[in-house]
Residue frames as qw, qx, qy, qz and C-alpha x, y, z in Angstrom:
[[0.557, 0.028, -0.445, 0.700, -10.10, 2.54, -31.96],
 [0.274, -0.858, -0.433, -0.037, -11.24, 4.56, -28.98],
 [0.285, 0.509, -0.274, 0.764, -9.13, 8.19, -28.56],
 [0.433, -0.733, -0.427, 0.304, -8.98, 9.37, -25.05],
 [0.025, -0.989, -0.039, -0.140, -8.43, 12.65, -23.90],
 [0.682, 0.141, -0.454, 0.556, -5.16, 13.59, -23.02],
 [0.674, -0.582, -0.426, 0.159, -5.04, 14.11, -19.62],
 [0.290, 0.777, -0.308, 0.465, -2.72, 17.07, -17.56],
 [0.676, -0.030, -0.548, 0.492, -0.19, 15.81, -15.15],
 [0.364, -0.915, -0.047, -0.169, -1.67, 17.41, -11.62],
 [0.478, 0.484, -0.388, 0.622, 1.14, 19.10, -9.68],
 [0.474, -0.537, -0.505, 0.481, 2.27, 19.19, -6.12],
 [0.024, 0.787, 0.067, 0.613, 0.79, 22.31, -4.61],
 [0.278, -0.166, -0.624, 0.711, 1.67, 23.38, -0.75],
 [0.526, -0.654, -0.338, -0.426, -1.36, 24.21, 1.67],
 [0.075, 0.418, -0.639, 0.642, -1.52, 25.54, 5.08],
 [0.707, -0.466, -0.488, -0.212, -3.03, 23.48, 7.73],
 [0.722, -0.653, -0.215, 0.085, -3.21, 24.89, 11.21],
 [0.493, -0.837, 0.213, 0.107, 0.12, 26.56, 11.21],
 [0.502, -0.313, 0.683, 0.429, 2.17, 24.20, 9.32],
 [0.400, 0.582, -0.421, -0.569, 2.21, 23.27, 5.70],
 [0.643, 0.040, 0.763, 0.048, 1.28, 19.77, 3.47],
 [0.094, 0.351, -0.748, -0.556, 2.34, 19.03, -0.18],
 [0.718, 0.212, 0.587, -0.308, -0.74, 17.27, -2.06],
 [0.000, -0.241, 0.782, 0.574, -0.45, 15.76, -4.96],
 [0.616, 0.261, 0.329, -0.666, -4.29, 14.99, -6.81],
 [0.078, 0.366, -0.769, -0.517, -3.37, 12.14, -8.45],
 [0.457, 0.403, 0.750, -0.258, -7.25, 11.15, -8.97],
 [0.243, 0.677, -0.086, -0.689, -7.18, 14.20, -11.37],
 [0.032, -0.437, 0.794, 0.422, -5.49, 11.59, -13.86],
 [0.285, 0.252, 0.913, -0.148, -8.69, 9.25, -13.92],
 [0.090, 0.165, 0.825, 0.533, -10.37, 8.60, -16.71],
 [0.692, -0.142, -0.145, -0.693, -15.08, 9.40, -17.00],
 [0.807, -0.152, -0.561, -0.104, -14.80, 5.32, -16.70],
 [0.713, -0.149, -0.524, 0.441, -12.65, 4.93, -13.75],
 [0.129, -0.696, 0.189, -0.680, -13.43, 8.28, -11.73],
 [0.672, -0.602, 0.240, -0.358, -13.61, 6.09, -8.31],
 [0.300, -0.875, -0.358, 0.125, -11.94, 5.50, -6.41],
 [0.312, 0.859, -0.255, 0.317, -9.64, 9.02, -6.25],
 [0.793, -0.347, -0.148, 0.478, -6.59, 8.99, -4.51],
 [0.275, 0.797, -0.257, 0.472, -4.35, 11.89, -3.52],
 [0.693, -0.214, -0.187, 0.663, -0.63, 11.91, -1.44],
 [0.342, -0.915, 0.014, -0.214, -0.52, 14.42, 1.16],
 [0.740, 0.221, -0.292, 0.564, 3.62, 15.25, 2.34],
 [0.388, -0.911, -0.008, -0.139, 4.62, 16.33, 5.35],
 [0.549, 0.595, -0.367, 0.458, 7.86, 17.64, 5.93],
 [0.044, 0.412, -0.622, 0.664, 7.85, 18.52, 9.63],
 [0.370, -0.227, -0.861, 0.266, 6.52, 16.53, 12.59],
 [0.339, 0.300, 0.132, -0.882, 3.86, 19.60, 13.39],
 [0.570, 0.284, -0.442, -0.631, 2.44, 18.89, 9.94],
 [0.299, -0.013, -0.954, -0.019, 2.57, 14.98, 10.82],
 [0.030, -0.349, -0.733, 0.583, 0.79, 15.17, 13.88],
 [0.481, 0.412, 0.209, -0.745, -2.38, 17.16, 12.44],
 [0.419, 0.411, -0.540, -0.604, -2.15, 15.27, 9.60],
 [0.235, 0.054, -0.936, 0.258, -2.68, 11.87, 11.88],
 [0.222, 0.296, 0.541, -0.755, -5.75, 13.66, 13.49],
 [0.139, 0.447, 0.821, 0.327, -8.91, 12.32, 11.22],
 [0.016, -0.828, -0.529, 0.185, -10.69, 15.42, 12.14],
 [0.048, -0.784, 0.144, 0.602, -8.29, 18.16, 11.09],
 [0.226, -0.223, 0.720, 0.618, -7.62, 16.25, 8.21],
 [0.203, 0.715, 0.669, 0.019, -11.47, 15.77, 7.18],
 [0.136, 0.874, 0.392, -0.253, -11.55, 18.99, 7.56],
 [0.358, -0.515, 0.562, 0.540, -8.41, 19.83, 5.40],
 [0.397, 0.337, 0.812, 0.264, -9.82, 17.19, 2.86],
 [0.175, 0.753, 0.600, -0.205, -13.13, 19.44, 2.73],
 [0.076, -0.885, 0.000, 0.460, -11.83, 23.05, 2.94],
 [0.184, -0.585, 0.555, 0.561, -9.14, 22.78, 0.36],
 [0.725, 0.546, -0.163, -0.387, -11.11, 20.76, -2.43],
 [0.312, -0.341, 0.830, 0.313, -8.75, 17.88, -2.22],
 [0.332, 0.300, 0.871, 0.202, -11.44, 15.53, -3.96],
 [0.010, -0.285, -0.500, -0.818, -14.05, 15.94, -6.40],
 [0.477, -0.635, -0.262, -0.548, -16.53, 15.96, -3.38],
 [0.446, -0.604, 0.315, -0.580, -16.86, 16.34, 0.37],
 [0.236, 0.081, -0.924, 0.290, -15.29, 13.37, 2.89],
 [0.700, -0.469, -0.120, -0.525, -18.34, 12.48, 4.58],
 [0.918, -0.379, 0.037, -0.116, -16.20, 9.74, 6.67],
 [0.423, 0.519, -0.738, 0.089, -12.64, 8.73, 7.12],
 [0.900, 0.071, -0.419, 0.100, -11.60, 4.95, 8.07],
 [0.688, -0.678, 0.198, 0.167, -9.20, 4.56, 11.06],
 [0.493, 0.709, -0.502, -0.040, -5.49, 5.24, 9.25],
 [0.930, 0.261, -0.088, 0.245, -3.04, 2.57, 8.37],
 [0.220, -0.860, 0.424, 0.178, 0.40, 2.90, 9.24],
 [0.941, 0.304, -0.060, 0.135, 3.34, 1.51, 7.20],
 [0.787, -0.424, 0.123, 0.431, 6.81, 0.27, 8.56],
 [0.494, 0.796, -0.282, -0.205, 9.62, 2.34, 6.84],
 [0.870, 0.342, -0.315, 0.163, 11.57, -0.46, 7.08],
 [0.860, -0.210, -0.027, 0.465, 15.25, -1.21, 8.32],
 [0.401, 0.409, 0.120, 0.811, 16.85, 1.60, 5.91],
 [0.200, -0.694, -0.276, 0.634, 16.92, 5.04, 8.19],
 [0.397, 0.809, 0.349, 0.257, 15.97, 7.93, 6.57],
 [0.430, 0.145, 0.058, 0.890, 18.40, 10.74, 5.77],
 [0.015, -0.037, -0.493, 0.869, 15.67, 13.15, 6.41],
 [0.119, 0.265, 0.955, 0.060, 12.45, 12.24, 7.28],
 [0.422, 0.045, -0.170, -0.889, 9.00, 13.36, 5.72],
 [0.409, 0.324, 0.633, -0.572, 5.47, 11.71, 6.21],
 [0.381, 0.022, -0.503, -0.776, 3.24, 10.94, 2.96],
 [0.231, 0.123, 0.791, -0.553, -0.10, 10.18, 3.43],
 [0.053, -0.014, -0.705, -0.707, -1.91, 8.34, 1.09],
 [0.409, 0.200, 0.433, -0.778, -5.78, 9.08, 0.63],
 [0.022, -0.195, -0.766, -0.612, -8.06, 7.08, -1.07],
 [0.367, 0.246, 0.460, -0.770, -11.76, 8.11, -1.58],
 [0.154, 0.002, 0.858, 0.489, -14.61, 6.74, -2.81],
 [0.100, -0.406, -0.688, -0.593, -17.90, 6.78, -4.32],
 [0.483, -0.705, -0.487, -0.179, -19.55, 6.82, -0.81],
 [0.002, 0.822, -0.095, 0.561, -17.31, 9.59, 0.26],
 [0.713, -0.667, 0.100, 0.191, -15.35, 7.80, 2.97],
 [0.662, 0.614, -0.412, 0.120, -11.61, 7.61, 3.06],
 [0.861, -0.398, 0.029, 0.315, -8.95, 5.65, 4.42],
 [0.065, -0.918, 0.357, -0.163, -5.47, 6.62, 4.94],
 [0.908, -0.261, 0.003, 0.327, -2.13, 5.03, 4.87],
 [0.050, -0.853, 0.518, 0.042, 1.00, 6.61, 6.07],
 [0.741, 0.503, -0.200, 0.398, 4.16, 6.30, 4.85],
 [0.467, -0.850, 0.134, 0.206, 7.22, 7.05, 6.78],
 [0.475, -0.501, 0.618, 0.375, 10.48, 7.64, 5.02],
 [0.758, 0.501, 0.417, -0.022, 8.81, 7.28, 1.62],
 [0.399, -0.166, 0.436, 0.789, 12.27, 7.97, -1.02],
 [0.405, 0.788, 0.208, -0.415, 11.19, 11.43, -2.78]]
């Protein structure tokens, strides 16, 4: 039988970007030696400032970079992804913005609108 390590549950930390503020969650931290690619971390924005820079592939590269999100340097990001929040209106509304990187240090991006915290 093969023991793994037990693992520590990463926590949302708040960062400033540009004025405003984004919630990341590093939930790549949770990955395994075998399965280190590709990482992923959710990036929460609370105020429509914080959206809007967070929508900009360059402030967010550099965000990515400066703050250690991953285990190494974005070297590329992917045109982002939007997702519908649906019919249901939000009550009040926040931005998550999922990141995935991989091996060859690009990432893509899909927002969330209205994702239920």
């Amino acid at each position: 039988m093969k023991h793994h390590k037990k693992l520590s549950t990463p926590a949302w930390i708040t960062i400033p970007i540009n004025g405003e503020t984004l919630d990341v969650l590093q939930v790549w931290q949770l990955n395994d030696a075998a399965h280190h690619y590709p990482e992923t971390a959710i990036l929460r924005a609370a105020t429509l400032g914080a959206k809007t820079l967070a929508e900009d592939n360059t402030v967010l590269k550099k965000f990515l970079n400066d703050n250690d999100i991953f285990s190494k340097a974005v070297k590329v990001m992917t045109p982002q992804v939007s997702v519908s929040p649906g019919t249901k209106p939000c009550g009040t509304p926040t931005w998550d913005f999922i990141v995935i990187h991989g091996r060859a240090s690009t990432a893509a991006v899909i927002e969330v609108t209205c994702f239920e915290k």
